[in-house]
BADOSE-946516 format. One record per residue (C-alpha): z, y, x; residue in one letter. Coordinates in steps of 0.05 Angstrom, whole numbers, plus 5000, padded with zeros to 4 digits. Example, Ala and Ser with C-alpha at 12.3 -4.5 7.8 and 13.67 -1.06 7.14 Angstrom:
2
515649105246a
514349795273s
END
This chain:
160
178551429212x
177851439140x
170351419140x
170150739174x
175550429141x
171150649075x
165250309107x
169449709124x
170649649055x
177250019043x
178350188969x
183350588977x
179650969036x
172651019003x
176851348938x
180151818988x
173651979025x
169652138943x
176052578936x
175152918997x
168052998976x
170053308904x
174453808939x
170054039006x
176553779038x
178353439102x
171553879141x
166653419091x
162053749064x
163253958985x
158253498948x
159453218876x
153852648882x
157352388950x
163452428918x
160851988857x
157951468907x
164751428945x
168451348885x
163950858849x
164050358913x
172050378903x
171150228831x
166249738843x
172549348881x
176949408814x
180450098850x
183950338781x
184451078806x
177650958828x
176050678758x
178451358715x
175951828768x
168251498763x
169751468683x
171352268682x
164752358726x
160952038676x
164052408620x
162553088644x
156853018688x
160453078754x
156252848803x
152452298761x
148152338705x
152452458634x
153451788599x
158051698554x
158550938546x
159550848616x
164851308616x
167850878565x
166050288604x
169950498666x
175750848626x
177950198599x
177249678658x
182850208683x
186150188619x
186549498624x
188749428688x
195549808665x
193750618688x
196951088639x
192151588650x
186551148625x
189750918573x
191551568550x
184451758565x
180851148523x
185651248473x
184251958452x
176651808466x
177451248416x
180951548370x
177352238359x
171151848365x
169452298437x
163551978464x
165751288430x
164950998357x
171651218325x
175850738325x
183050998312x
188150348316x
184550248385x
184750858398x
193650908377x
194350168413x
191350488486x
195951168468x
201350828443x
201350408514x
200451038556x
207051308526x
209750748534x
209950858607x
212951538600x
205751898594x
208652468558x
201552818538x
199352098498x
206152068471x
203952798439x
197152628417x
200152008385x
205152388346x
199152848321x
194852238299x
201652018252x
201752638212x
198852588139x
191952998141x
193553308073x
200953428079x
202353528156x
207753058148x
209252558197x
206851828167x
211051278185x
207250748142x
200150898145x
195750918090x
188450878104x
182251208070x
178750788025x
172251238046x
172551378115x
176550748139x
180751338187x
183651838159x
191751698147x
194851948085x
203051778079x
202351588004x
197551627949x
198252347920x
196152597988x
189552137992x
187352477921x
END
Protein backbone atom coordinates (compact mmCIF):
# COMPACT_ATOMS: atom_id res chain seq x y z
CA UNK A 1 0.00 0.00 0.00
CA UNK A 2 2.74 2.27 0.63
CA UNK A 3 4.41 1.78 -2.71
CA UNK A 4 1.42 3.17 -4.61
CA UNK A 5 0.57 5.79 -2.45
CA UNK A 6 4.47 6.82 -3.08
CA UNK A 7 3.77 6.59 -6.79
CA UNK A 8 0.59 8.53 -6.37
CA UNK A 9 2.59 11.11 -5.10
CA UNK A 10 2.53 10.68 -1.26
CA UNK A 11 5.39 12.52 0.47
CA UNK A 12 5.03 11.15 3.41
CA UNK A 13 4.79 7.56 1.76
CA UNK A 14 7.69 7.91 -0.80
CA UNK A 15 9.93 9.17 2.57
CA UNK A 16 8.68 6.02 4.34
CA UNK A 17 9.25 3.72 1.31
CA UNK A 18 13.50 5.50 0.95
CA UNK A 19 13.51 4.61 4.70
CA UNK A 20 12.45 1.30 4.26
CA UNK A 21 15.03 1.16 1.54
CA UNK A 22 17.95 2.53 3.97
CA UNK A 23 17.06 -0.17 6.46
CA UNK A 24 16.30 -3.51 4.16
CA UNK A 25 13.00 -3.14 6.09
CA UNK A 26 9.37 -3.84 5.36
CA UNK A 27 10.76 -7.26 2.77
CA UNK A 28 12.36 -4.29 0.31
CA UNK A 29 15.29 -4.96 -0.69
CA UNK A 30 18.38 -3.08 1.26
CA UNK A 31 19.59 -0.54 -1.39
CA UNK A 32 21.11 2.93 -0.53
CA UNK A 33 20.63 4.46 -4.23
CA UNK A 34 16.71 3.45 -4.09
CA UNK A 35 16.59 4.82 -0.88
CA UNK A 36 18.19 8.22 -2.16
CA UNK A 37 15.64 8.30 -5.14
CA UNK A 38 12.64 7.69 -2.69
CA UNK A 39 13.73 10.29 -0.49
CA UNK A 40 14.71 12.92 -2.95
CA UNK A 41 11.06 12.66 -4.74
CA UNK A 42 9.66 13.52 -1.07
CA UNK A 43 12.01 16.38 -0.85
CA UNK A 44 11.36 17.41 -4.16
CA UNK A 45 7.53 18.09 -2.68
CA UNK A 46 9.11 20.39 0.23
CA UNK A 47 8.89 16.96 2.73
CA UNK A 48 11.20 18.57 5.61
CA UNK A 49 12.16 15.06 7.01
CA UNK A 50 12.62 14.26 3.49
CA UNK A 51 14.73 17.49 3.12
CA UNK A 52 17.54 16.57 6.07
CA UNK A 53 17.47 12.87 5.31
CA UNK A 54 18.52 13.72 1.31
CA UNK A 55 20.95 16.54 2.93
CA UNK A 56 22.75 13.73 5.23
CA UNK A 57 22.91 11.46 1.94
CA UNK A 58 24.72 14.00 0.26
CA UNK A 59 26.99 14.70 3.10
CA UNK A 60 28.31 11.27 3.52
CA UNK A 61 27.87 9.67 0.29
CA UNK A 62 24.85 7.54 1.18
CA UNK A 63 23.45 6.49 -1.77
CA UNK A 64 24.29 9.58 -3.99
CA UNK A 65 27.38 10.97 -5.09
CA UNK A 66 29.26 13.18 -2.06
CA UNK A 67 28.45 16.90 -2.56
CA UNK A 68 28.78 19.02 -0.13
CA UNK A 69 26.92 22.15 -1.37
CA UNK A 70 23.97 20.26 -1.95
CA UNK A 71 24.02 18.94 1.26
CA UNK A 72 23.95 22.44 2.37
CA UNK A 73 21.40 23.21 -0.09
CA UNK A 74 18.86 20.69 1.26
CA UNK A 75 19.95 21.15 5.02
CA UNK A 76 18.67 24.61 4.99
CA UNK A 77 15.30 24.54 2.91
CA UNK A 78 14.60 22.19 6.11
CA UNK A 79 16.08 24.62 8.32
CA UNK A 80 13.92 27.03 7.05
CA UNK A 81 10.97 25.35 7.07
CA UNK A 82 11.30 25.23 11.11
CA UNK A 83 13.03 21.33 11.63
CA UNK A 84 15.34 21.43 14.64
CA UNK A 85 17.35 18.89 13.41
CA UNK A 86 18.33 20.89 10.37
CA UNK A 87 18.84 23.68 11.97
CA UNK A 88 21.02 22.21 14.35
CA UNK A 89 22.57 20.46 11.46
CA UNK A 90 23.23 23.81 9.14
CA UNK A 91 24.18 25.46 12.10
CA UNK A 92 27.19 23.39 13.20
CA UNK A 93 28.00 22.94 9.38
CA UNK A 94 28.11 26.69 9.21
CA UNK A 95 29.75 27.34 11.93
CA UNK A 96 32.80 24.89 11.92
CA UNK A 97 32.93 25.65 8.32
CA UNK A 98 32.00 21.54 7.54
CA UNK A 99 31.51 21.38 3.97
CA UNK A 100 30.36 25.18 3.97
CA UNK A 101 32.36 28.64 3.94
CA UNK A 102 32.53 29.35 7.76
CA UNK A 103 30.29 31.46 8.63
CA UNK A 104 29.85 31.47 12.48
CA UNK A 105 26.80 34.09 13.35
CA UNK A 106 24.92 31.96 10.72
CA UNK A 107 26.01 29.27 11.86
CA UNK A 108 24.90 30.46 16.15
CA UNK A 109 21.45 32.06 14.49
CA UNK A 110 20.41 28.26 12.89
CA UNK A 111 21.84 26.72 16.52
CA UNK A 112 20.59 29.18 18.54
CA UNK A 113 16.92 28.40 16.76
CA UNK A 114 17.35 24.63 17.13
CA UNK A 115 17.66 25.09 20.97
CA UNK A 116 15.25 27.13 20.91
CA UNK A 117 12.91 24.31 20.28
CA UNK A 118 14.31 22.26 23.07
CA UNK A 119 17.10 20.59 20.73
CA UNK A 120 19.29 19.88 23.60
CA UNK A 121 22.52 18.72 21.41
CA UNK A 122 22.51 22.51 19.51
CA UNK A 123 21.87 24.05 22.79
CA UNK A 124 25.45 22.23 23.67
CA UNK A 125 27.31 23.04 20.66
CA UNK A 126 26.12 26.64 21.13
CA UNK A 127 27.41 26.87 24.58
CA UNK A 128 30.87 25.56 23.19
CA UNK A 129 30.99 28.18 20.33
CA UNK A 130 30.51 31.07 23.44
CA UNK A 131 33.60 30.11 25.29
CA UNK A 132 36.69 32.48 24.83
CA UNK A 133 39.31 30.35 22.58
CA UNK A 134 42.19 31.54 24.80
CA UNK A 135 40.64 31.48 28.23
CA UNK A 136 37.85 28.72 28.04
CA UNK A 137 35.65 31.09 29.58
CA UNK A 138 32.21 31.45 28.58
CA UNK A 139 31.86 34.94 26.44
CA UNK A 140 28.78 36.71 26.98
CA UNK A 141 29.74 39.78 24.74
CA UNK A 142 31.69 38.61 21.90
CA UNK A 143 34.65 40.02 20.68
CA UNK A 144 35.72 39.14 17.22
CA UNK A 145 39.19 38.55 15.63
CA UNK A 146 40.45 41.31 13.79
CA UNK A 147 42.39 38.48 11.56
CA UNK A 148 40.24 35.71 11.11
CA UNK A 149 36.81 37.57 11.34
CA UNK A 150 35.74 34.13 13.73
CA UNK A 151 37.39 33.42 16.36
CA UNK A 152 35.64 34.93 19.80
CA UNK A 153 37.81 36.31 22.45
CA UNK A 154 35.73 37.74 25.80
CA UNK A 155 38.02 40.86 26.07
CA UNK A 156 41.20 42.15 24.71
CA UNK A 157 44.00 40.48 26.85
CA UNK A 158 42.72 37.18 25.57
CA UNK A 159 42.82 38.23 21.70
CA UNK A 160 46.74 39.15 22.32
Amino acid sequence: MARREAEGGSASAQFALGLWHLQGAEGLQLSAVTAAAWVRKAADLGFAAAEVALAGCYHTGRGVEQNLALAAEWGRKAADQGNSFAQFRVGTWNARGDGVKKDLPLGKRYLELSAAQGFEEAAAVLKELRKCVACGKLDVHHMICSQCRNVRYCDKGCQL
